[in-house]
N, C-alpha and C positions, 0 to 999 in steps of 0.2 A: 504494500500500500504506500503509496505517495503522498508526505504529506502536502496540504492546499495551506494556502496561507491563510491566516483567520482573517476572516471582514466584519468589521465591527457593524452590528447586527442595526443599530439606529443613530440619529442624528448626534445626540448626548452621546453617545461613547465617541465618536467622531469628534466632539469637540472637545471631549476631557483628553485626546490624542493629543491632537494641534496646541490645545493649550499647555500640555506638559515640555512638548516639542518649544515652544516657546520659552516658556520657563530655564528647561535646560541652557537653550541658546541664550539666553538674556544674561545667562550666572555668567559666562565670558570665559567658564576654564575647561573648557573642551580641548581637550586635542583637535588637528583640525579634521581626520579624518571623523572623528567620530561628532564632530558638530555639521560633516559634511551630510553624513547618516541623517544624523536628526534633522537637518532640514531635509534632507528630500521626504523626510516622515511625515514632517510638517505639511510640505507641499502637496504630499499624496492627500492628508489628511484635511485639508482645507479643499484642495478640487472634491473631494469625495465630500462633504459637509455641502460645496454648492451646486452637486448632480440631486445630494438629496432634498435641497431645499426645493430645487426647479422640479423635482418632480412632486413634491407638496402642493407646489400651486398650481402643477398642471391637473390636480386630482382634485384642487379643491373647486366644487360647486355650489353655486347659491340657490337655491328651491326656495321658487317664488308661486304661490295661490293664484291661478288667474280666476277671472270672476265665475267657471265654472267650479270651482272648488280642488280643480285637479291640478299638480303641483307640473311645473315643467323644471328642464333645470339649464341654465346658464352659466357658461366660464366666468370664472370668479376674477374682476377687474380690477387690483390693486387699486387704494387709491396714489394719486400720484403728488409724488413730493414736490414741495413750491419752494 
């Protein structure tokens, strides 16, 4: 058996990743190879934080009442920042 590499299962362990990964880099005593590790962890662990956010928003729906009582649903439209 081959082991797979683990994926962290939700958004929260994803980010307690990237934020450790930060952490460590931020302390400044890394060897460089091994701060080079933690960032690429970091950076795997933030693209993967924002595949799963874009996929949150593409799932989320708004169910709206029309006047027959019967729900339809529409893409959820961020509001947008001023």
């Amino acid at each position: 058996m081959t082991a797979k590499k683990s994926v962290p299962p939700d958004f929260e362990a994803t980010l307690k990743i990237l934020e450790a990964a930060v952490e460590r880099l931020e302390q400044g005593d890394l060897p460089l190879e091994q701060a080079l590790a933690c960032f690429e962890q970091g950076v795997q662990a933030a693209s993967r934080c924002q595949l799963l956010l874009k996929d949150v928003e593409t799932r989320v729906d708004c169910l709206l009442k029309d006047r027959a009582g019967s729900l339809r649903v529409e893409p959820f439209q961020p509001a947008e920042d001023d």
